[in-house]
C-alpha positions in Angstrom: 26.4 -1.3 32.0 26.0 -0.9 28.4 23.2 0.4 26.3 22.1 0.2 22.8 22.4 4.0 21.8 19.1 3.1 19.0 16.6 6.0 20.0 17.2 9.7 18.9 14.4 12.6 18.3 16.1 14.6 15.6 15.0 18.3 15.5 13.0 18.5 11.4 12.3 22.3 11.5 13.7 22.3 7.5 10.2 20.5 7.0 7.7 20.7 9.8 9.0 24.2 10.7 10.3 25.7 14.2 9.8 23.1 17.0 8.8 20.4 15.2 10.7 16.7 15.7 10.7 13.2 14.8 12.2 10.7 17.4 13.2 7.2 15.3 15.3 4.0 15.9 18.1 3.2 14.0 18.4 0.7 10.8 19.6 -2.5 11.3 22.2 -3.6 8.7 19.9 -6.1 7.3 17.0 -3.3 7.1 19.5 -0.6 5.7 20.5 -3.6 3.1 16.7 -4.6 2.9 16.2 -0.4 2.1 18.6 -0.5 -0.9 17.3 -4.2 -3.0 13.7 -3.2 -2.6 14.9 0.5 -4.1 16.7 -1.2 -6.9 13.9 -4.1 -7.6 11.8 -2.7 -10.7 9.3 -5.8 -9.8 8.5 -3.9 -6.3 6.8 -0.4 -5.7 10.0 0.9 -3.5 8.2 4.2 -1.9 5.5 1.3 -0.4 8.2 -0.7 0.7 10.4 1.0 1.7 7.7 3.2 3.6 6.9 0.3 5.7 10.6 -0.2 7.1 10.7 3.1 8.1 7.0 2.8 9.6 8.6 0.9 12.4 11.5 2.8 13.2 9.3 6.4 13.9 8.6 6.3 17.4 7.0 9.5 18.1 7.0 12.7 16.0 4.9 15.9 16.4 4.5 16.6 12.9 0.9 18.2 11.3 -0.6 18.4 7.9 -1.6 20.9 5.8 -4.0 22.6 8.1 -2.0 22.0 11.0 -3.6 19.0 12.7 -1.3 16.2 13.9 -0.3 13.4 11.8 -0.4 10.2 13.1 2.2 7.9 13.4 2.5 5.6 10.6 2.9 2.4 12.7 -1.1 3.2 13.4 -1.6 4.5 10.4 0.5 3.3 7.4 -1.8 5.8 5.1 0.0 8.7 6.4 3.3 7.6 4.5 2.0 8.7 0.8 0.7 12.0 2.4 4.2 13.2 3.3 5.7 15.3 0.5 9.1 14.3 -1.1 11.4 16.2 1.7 9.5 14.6 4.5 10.1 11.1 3.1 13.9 12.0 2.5 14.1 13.7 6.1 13.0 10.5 7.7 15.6 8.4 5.6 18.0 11.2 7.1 17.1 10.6 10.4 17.3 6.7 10.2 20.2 6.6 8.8 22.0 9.2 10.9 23.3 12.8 9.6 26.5 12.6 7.3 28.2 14.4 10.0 27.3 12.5 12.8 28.9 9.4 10.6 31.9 11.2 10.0 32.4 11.0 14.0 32.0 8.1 14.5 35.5 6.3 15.9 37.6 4.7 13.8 36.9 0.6 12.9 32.9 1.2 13.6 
């Protein structure tokens, strides 16, 4: 039977350090599409925006702050979004979207 493959935890040790993860969903086209006009719209603030897609797409992560005490999850917490620095944001727009090389394997006509 098939089955959506939507759910991944990526490993984010480049920004949270060694063991540290972030398990997302995947984009929708619409959302990916939604990602880029609110980006290139000077009328909207794009990081708030923007921020609240990827709210809904981060399942479960085990990421900390500054002193090391867990953040939470920006679905209960949309705060925690301007608390991530500039690579954390990016990372998490990495890890939506899929790595570079994983979309270089995908089959052919996908």
């Amino acid at each position: 039977m098939p089955e959506r493959q939507n759910r991944r935890r990526v490993p984010s040790p480049k920004v949270q350090g060694e063991d540290s993860w972030i398990e997302v969903t995947r984009l929708t086209v619409g959302e990916a599409r939604e990602v880029q006009m609110k980006q290139g719209d000077p009328d909207v603030d794009a990081f708030v925006e923007v921020g609240k897609i990827y709210a809904r797409h981060i399942v479960g992560w085990n990421w900390v702050d500054d002193d090391g005490e867990p953040l939470p999850l920006p679905k209960d917490d949309i705060s925690v979004i301007d608390s991530l620095t500039d690579l954390e944001f990016a990372f998490i727009a990495d890890a939506l979207g899929g790595s570079e090389e994983e979309r270089k394997n995908l089959p052919s006509g996908s």
